[in-house]
mmCIF file of the N, C-alpha and C atoms, coordinates in Angstrom:
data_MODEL
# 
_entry.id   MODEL 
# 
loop_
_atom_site.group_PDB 
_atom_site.id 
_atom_site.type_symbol 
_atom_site.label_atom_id 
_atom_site.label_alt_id 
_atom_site.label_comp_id 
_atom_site.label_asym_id 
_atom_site.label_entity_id 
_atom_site.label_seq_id 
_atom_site.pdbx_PDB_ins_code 
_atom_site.Cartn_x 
_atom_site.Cartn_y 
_atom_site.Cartn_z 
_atom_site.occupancy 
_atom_site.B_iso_or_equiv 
_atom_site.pdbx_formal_charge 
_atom_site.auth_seq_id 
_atom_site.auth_comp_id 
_atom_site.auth_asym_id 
_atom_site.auth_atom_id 
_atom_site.pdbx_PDB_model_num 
ATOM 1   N N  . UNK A 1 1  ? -1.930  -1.746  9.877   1.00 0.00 ? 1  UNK A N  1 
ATOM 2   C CA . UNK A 1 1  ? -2.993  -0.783  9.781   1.00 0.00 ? 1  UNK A CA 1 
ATOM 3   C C  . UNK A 1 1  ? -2.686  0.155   8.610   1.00 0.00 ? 1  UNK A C  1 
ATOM 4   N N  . UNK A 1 2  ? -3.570  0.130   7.564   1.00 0.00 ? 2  UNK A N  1 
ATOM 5   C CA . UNK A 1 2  ? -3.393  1.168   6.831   1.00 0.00 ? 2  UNK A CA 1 
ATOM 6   C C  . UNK A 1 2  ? -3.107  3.051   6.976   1.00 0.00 ? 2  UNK A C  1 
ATOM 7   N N  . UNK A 1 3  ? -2.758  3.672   5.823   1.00 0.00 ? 3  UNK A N  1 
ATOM 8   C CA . UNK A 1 3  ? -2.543  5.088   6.253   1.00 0.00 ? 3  UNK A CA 1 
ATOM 9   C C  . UNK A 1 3  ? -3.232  5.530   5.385   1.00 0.00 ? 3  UNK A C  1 
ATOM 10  N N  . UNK A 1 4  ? -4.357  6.692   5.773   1.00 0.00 ? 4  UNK A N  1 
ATOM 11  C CA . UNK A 1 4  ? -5.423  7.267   4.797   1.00 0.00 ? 4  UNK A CA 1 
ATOM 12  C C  . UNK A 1 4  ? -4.780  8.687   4.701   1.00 0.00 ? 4  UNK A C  1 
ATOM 13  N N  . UNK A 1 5  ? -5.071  9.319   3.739   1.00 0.00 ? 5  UNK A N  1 
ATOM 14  C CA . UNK A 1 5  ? -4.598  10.647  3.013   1.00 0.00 ? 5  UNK A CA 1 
ATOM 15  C C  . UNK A 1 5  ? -5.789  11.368  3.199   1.00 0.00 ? 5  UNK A C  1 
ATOM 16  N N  . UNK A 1 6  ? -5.856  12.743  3.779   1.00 0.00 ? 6  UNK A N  1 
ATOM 17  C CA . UNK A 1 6  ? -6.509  13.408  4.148   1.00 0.00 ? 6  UNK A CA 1 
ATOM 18  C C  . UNK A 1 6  ? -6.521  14.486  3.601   1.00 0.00 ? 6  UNK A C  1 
ATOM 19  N N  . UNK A 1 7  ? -7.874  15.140  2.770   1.00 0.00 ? 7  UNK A N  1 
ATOM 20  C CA . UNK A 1 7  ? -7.490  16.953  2.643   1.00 0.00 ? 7  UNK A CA 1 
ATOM 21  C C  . UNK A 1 7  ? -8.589  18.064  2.426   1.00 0.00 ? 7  UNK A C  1 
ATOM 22  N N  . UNK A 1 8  ? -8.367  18.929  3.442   1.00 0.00 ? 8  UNK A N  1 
ATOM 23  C CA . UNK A 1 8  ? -9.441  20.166  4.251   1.00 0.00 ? 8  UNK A CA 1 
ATOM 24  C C  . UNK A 1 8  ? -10.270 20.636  2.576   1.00 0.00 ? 8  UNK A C  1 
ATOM 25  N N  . UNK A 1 9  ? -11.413 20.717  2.289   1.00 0.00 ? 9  UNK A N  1 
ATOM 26  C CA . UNK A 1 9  ? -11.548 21.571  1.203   1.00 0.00 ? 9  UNK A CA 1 
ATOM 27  C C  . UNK A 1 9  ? -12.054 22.936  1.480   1.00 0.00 ? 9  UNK A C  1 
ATOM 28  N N  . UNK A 1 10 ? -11.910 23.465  3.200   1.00 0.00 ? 10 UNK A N  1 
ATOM 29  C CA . UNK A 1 10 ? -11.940 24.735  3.469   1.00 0.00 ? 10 UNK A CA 1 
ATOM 30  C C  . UNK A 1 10 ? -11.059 25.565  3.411   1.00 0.00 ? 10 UNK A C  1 
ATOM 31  N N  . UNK A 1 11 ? -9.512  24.473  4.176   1.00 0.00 ? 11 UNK A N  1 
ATOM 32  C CA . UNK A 1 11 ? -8.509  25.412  4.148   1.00 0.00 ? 11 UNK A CA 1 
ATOM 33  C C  . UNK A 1 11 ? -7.448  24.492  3.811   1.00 0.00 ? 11 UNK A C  1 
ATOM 34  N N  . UNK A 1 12 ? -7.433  23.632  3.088   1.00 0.00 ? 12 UNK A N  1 
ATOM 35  C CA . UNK A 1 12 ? -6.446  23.030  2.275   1.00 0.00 ? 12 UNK A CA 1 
ATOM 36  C C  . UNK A 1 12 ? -5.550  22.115  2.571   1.00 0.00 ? 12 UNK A C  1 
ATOM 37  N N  . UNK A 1 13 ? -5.710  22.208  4.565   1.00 0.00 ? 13 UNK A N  1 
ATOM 38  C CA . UNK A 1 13 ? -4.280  21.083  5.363   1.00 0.00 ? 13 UNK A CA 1 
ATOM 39  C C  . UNK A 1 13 ? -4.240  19.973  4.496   1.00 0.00 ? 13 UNK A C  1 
ATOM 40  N N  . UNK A 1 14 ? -3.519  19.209  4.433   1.00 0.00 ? 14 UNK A N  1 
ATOM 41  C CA . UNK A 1 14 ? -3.521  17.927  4.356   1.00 0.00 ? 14 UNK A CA 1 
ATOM 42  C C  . UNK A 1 14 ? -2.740  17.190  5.440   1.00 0.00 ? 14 UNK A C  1 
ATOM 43  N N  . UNK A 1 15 ? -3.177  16.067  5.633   1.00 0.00 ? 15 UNK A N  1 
ATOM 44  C CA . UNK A 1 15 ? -2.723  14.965  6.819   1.00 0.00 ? 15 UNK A CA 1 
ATOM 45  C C  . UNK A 1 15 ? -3.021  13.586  6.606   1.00 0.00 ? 15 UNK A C  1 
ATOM 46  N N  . UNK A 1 16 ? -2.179  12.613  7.269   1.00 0.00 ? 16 UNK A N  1 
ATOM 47  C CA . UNK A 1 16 ? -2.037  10.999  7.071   1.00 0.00 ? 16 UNK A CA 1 
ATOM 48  C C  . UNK A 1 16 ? -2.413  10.476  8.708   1.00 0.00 ? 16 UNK A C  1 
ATOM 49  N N  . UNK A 1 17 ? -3.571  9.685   8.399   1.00 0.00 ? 17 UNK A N  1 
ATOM 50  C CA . UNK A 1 17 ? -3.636  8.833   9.780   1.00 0.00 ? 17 UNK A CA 1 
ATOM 51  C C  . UNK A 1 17 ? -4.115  7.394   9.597   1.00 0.00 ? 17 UNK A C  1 
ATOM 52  N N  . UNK A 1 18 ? -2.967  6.988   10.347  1.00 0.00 ? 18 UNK A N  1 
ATOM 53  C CA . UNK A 1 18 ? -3.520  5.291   10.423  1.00 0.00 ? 18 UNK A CA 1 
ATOM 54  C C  . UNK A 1 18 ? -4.799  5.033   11.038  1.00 0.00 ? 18 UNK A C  1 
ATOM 55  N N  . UNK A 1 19 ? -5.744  4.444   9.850   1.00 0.00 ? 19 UNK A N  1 
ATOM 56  C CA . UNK A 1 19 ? -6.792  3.768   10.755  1.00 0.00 ? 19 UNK A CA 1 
ATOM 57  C C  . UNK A 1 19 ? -6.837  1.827   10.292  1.00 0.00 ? 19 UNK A C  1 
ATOM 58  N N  . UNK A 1 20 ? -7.798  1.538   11.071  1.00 0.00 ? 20 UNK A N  1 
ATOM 59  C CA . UNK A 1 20 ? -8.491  0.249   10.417  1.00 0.00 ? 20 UNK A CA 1 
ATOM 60  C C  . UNK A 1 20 ? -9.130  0.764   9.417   1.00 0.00 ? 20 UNK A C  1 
ATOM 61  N N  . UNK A 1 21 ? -9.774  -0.213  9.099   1.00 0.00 ? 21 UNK A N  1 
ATOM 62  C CA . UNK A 1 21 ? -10.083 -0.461  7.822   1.00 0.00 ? 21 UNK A CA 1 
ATOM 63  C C  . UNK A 1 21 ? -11.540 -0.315  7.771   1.00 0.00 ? 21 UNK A C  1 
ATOM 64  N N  . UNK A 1 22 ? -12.289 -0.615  9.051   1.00 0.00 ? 22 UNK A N  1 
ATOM 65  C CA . UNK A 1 22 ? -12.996 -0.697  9.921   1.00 0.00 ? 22 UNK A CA 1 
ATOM 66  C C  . UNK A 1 22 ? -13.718 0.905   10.109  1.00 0.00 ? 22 UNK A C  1 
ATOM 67  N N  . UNK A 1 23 ? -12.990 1.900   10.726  1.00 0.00 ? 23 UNK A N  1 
ATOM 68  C CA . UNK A 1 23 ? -13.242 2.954   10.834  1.00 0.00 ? 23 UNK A CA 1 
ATOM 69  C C  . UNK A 1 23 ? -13.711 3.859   10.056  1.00 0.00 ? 23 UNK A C  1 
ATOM 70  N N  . UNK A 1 24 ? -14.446 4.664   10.990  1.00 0.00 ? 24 UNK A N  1 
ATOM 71  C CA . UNK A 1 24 ? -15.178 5.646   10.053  1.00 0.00 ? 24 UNK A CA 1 
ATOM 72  C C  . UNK A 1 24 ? -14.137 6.937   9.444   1.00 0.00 ? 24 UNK A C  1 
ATOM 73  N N  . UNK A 1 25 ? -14.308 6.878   8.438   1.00 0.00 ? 25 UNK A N  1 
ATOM 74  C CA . UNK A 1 25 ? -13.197 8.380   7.885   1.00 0.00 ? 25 UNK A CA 1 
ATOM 75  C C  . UNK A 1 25 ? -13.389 9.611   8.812   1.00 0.00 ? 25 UNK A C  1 
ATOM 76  N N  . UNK A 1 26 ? -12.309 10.191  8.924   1.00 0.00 ? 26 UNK A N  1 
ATOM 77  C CA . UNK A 1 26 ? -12.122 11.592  9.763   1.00 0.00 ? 26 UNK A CA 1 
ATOM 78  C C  . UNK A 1 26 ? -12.924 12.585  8.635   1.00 0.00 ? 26 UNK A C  1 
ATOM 79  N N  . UNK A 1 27 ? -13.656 13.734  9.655   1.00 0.00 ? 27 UNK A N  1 
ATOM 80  C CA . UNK A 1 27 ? -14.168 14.258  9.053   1.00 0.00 ? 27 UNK A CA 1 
ATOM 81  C C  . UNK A 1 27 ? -13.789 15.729  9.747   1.00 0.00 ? 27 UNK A C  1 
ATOM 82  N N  . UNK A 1 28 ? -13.392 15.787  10.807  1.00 0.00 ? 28 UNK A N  1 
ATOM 83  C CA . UNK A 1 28 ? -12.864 17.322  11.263  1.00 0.00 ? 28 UNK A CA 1 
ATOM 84  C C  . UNK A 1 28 ? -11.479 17.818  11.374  1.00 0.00 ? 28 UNK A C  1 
ATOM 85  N N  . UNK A 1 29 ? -11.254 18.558  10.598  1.00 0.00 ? 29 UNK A N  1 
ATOM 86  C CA . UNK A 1 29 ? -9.922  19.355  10.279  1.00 0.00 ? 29 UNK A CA 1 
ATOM 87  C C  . UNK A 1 29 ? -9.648  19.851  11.729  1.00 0.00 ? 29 UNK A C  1 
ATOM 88  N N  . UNK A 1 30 ? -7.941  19.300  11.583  1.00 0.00 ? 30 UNK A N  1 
ATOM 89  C CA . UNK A 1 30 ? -7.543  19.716  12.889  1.00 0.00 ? 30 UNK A CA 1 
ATOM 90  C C  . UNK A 1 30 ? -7.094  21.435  12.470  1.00 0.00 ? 30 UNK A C  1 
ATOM 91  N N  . UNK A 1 31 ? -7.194  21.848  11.502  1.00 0.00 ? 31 UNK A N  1 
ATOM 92  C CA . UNK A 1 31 ? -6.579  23.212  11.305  1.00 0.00 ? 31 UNK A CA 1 
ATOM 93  C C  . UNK A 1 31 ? -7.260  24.124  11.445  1.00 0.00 ? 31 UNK A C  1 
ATOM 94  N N  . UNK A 1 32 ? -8.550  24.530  10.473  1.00 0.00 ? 32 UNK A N  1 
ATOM 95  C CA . UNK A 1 32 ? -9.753  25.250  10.648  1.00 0.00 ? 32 UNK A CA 1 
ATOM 96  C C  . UNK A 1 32 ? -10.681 25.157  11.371  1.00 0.00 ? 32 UNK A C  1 
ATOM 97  N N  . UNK A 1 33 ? -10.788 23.288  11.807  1.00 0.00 ? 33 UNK A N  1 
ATOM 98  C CA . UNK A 1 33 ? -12.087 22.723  12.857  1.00 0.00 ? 33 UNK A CA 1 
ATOM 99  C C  . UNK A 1 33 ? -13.009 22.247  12.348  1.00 0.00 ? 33 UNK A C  1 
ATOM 100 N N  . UNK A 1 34 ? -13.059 22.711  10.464  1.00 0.00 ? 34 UNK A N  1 
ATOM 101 C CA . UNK A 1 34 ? -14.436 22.715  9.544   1.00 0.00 ? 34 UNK A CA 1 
ATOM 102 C C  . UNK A 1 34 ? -14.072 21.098  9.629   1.00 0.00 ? 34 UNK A C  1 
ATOM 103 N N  . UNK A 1 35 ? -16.232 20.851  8.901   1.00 0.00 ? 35 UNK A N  1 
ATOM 104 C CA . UNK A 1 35 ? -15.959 19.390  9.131   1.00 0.00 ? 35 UNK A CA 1 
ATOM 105 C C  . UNK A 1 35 ? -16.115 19.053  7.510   1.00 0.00 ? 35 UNK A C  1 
ATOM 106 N N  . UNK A 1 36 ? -14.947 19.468  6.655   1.00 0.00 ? 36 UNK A N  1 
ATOM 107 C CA . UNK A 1 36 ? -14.864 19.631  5.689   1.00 0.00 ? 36 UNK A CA 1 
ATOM 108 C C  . UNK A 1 36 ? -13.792 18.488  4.878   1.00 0.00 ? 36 UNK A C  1 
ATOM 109 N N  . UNK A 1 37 ? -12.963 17.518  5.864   1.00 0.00 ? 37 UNK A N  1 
ATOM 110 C CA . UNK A 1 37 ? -12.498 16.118  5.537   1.00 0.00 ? 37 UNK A CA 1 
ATOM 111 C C  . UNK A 1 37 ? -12.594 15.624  4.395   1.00 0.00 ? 37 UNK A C  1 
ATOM 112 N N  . UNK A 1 38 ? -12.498 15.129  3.822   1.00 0.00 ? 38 UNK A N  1 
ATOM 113 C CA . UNK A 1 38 ? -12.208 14.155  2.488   1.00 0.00 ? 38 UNK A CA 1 
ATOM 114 C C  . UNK A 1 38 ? -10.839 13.540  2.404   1.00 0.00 ? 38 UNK A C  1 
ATOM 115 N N  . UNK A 1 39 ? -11.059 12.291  2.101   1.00 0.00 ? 39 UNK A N  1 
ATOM 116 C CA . UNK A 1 39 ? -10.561 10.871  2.247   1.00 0.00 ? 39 UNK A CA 1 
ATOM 117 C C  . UNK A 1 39 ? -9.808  10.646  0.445   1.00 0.00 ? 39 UNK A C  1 
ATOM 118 N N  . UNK A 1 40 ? -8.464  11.193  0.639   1.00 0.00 ? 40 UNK A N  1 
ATOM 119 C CA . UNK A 1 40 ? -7.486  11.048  -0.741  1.00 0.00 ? 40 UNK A CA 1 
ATOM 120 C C  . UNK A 1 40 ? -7.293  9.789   -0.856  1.00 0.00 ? 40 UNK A C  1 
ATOM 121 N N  . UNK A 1 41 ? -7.246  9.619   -2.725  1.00 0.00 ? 41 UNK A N  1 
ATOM 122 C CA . UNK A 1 41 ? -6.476  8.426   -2.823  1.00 0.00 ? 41 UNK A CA 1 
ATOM 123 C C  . UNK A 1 41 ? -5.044  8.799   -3.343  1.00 0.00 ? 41 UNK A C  1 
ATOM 124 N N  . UNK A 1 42 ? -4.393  7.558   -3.038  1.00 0.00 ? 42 UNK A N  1 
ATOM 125 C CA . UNK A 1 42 ? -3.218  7.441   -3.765  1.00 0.00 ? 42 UNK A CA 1 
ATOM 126 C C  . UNK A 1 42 ? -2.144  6.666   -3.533  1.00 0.00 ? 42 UNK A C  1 
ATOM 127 N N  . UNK A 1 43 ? -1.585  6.469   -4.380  1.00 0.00 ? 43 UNK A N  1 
ATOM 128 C CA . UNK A 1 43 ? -0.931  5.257   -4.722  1.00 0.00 ? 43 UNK A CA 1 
ATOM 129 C C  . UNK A 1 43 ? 0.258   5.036   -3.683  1.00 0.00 ? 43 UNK A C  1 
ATOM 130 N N  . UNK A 1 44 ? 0.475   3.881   -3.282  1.00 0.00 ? 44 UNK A N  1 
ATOM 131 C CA . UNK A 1 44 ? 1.113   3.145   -2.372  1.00 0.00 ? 44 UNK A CA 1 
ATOM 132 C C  . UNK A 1 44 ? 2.849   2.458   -3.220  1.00 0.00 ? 44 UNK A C  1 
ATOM 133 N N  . UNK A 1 45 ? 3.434   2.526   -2.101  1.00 0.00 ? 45 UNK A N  1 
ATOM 134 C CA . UNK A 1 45 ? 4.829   1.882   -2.329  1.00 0.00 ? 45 UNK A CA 1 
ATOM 135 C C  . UNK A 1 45 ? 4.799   0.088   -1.849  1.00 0.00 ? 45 UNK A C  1 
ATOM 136 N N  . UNK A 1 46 ? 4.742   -0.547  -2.812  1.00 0.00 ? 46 UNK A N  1 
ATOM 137 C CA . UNK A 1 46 ? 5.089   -2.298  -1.834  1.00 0.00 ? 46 UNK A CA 1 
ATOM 138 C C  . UNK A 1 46 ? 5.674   -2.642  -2.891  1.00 0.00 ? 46 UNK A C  1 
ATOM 139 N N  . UNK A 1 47 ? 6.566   -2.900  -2.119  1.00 0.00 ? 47 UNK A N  1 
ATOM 140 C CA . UNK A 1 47 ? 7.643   -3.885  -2.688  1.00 0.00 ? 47 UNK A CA 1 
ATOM 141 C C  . UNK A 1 47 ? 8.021   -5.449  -1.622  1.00 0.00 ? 47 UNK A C  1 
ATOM 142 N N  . UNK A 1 48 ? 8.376   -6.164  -2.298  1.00 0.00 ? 48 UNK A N  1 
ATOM 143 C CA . UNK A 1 48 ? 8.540   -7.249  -1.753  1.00 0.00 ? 48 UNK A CA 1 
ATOM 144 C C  . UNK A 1 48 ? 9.958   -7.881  -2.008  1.00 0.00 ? 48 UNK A C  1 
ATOM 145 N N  . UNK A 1 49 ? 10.780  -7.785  -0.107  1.00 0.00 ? 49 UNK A N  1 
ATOM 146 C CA . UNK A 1 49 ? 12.100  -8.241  -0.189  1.00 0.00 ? 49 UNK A CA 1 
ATOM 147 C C  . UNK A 1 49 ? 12.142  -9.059  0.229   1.00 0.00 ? 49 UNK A C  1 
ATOM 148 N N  . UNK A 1 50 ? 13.355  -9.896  0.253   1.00 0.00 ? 50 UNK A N  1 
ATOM 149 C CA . UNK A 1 50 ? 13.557  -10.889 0.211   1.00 0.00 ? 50 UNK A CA 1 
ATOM 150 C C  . UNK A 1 50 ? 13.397  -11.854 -0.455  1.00 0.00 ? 50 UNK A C  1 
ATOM 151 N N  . UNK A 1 51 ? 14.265  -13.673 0.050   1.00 0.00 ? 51 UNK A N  1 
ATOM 152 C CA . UNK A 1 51 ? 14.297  -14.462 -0.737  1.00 0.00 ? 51 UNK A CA 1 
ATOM 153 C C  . UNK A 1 51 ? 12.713  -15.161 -1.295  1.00 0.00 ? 51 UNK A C  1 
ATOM 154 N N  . UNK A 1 52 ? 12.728  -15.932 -2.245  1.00 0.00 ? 52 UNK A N  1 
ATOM 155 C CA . UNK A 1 52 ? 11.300  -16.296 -2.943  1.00 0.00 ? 52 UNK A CA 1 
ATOM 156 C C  . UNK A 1 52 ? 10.367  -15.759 -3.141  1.00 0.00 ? 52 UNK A C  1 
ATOM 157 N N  . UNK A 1 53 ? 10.620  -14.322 -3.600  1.00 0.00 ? 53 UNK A N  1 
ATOM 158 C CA . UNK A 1 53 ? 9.117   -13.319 -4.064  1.00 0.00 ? 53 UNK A CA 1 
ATOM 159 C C  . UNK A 1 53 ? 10.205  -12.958 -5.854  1.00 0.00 ? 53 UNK A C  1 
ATOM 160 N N  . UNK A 1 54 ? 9.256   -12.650 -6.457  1.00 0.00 ? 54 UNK A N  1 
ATOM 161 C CA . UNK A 1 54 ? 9.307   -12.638 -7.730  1.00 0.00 ? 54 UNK A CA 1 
ATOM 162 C C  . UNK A 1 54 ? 9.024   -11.137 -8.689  1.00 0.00 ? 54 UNK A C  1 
ATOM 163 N N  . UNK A 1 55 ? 9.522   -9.984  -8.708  1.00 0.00 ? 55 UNK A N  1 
ATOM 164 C CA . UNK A 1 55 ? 9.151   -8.442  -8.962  1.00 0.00 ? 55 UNK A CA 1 
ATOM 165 C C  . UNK A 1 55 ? 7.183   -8.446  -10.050 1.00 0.00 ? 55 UNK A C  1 
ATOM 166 N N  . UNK A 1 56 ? 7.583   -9.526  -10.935 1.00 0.00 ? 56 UNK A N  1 
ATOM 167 C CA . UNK A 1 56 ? 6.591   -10.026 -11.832 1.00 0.00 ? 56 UNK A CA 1 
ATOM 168 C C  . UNK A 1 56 ? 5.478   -11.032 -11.208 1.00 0.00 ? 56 UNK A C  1 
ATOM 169 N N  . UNK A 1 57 ? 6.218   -11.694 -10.634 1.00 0.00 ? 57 UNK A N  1 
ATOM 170 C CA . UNK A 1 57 ? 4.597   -13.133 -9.899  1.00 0.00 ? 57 UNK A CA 1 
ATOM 171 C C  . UNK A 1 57 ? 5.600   -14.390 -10.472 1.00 0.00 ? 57 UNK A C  1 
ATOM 172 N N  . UNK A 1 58 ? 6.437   -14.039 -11.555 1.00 0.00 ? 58 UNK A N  1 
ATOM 173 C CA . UNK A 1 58 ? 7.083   -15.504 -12.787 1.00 0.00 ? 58 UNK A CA 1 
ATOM 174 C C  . UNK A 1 58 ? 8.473   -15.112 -12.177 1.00 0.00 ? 58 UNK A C  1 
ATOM 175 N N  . UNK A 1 59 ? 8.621   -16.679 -12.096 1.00 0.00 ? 59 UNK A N  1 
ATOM 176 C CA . UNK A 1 59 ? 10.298  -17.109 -12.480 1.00 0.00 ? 59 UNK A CA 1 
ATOM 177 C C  . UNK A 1 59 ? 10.769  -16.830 -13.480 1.00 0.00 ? 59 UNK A C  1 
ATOM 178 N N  . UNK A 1 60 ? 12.265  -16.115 -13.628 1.00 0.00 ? 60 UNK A N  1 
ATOM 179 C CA . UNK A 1 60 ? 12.898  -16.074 -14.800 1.00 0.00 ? 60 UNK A CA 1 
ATOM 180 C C  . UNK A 1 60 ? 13.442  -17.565 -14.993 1.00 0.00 ? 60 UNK A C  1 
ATOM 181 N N  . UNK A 1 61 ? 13.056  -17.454 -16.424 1.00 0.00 ? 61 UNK A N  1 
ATOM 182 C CA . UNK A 1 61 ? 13.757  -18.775 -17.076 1.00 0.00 ? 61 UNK A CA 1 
ATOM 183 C C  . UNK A 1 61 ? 15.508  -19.593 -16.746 1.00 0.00 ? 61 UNK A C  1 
ATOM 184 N N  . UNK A 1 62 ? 16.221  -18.437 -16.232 1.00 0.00 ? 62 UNK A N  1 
ATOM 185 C CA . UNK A 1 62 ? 17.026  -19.401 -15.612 1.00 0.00 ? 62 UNK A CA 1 
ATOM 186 C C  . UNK A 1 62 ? 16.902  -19.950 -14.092 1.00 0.00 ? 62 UNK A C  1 
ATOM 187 N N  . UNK A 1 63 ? 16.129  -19.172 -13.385 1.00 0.00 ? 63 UNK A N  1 
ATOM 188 C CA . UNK A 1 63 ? 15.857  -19.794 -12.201 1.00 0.00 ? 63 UNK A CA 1 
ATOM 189 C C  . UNK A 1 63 ? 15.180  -20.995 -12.259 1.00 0.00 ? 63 UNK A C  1 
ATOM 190 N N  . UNK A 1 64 ? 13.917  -20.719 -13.210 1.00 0.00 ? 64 UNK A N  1 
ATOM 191 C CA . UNK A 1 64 ? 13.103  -21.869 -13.441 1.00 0.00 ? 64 UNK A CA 1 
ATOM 192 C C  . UNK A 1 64 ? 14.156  -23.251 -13.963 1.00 0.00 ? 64 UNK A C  1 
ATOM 193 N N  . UNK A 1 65 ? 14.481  -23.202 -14.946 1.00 0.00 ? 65 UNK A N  1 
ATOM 194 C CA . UNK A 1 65 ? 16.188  -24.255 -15.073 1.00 0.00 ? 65 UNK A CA 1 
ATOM 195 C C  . UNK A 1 65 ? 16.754  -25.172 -14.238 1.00 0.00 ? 65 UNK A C  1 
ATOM 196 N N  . UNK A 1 66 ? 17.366  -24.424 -13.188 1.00 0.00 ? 66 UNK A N  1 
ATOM 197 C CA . UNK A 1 66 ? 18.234  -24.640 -12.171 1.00 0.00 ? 66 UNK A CA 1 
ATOM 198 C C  . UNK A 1 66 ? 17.416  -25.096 -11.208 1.00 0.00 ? 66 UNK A C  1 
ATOM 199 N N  . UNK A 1 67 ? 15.844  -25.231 -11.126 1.00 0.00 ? 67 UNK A N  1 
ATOM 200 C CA . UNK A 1 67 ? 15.557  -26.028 -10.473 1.00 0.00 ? 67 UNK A CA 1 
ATOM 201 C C  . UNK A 1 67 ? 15.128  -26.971 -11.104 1.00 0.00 ? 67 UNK A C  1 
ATOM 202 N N  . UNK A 1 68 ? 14.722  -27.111 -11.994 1.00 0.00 ? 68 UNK A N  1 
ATOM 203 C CA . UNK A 1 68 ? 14.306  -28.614 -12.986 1.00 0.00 ? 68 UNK A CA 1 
ATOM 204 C C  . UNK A 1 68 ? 15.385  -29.463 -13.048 1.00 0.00 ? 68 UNK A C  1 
ATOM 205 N N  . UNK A 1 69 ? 17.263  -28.652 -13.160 1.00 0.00 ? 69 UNK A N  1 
ATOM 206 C CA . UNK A 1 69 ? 18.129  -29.370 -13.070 1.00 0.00 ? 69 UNK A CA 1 
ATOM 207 C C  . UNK A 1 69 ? 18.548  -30.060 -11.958 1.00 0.00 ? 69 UNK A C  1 
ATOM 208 N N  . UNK A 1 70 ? 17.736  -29.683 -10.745 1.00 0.00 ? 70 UNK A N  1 
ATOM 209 C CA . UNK A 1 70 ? 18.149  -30.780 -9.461  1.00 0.00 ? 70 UNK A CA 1 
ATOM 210 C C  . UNK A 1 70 ? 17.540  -31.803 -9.274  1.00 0.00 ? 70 UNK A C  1 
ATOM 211 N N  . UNK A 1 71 ? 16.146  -31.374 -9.703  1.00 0.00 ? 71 UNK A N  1 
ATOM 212 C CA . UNK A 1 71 ? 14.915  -32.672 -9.741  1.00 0.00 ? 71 UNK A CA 1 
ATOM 213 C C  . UNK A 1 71 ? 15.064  -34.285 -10.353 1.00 0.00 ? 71 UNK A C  1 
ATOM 214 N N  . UNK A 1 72 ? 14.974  -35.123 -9.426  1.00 0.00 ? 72 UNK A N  1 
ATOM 215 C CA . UNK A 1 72 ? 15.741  -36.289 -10.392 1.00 0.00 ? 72 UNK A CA 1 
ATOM 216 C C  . UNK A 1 72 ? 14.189  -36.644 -11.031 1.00 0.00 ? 72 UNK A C  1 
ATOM 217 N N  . UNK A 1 73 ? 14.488  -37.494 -12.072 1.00 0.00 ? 73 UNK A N  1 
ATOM 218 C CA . UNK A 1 73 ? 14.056  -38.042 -13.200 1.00 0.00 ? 73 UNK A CA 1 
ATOM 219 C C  . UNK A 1 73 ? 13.336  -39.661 -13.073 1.00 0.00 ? 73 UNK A C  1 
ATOM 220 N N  . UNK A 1 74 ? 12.384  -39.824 -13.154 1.00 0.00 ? 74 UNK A N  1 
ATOM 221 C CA . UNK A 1 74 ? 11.673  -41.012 -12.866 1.00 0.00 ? 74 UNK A CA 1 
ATOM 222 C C  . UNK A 1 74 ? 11.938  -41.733 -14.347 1.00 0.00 ? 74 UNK A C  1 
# 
């Protein structure tokens, strides 16, 4: 479930709540009560660990190598 960024333009709270994707954006400040909500963007952390993910999408050229060098040869 994603996490949406939240912030009051009455009285400034800001707050994070998981919704679907699905859902309707929050629109009432839990601080003031105003229904003064707006839906922040901003940028996300993903990274991808573990074995067979690639930082780029590409094999570095020696990985790429070392597997051409096991592949037998017709």
């Amino acid at each position: 479930m994603p996490t949406y960024a939240y912030g009051c333009r009455q009285c400034g709270a800001e707050l994070e709540a998981k919704q679907r994707i699905t859902d309707a954006p929050l629109t009432r400040c839990e601080s003031c009560g105003d229904e003064s909500l707006e839906r922040k963007l901003f940028a996300t952390g993903f990274v991808l660990k573990g074995g067979g993910w690639y930082a780029d999408g590409y094999a570095s050229k020696r990985d790429s190598a070392s597997a051409h060098a096991g592949a037998k040869q017709v």
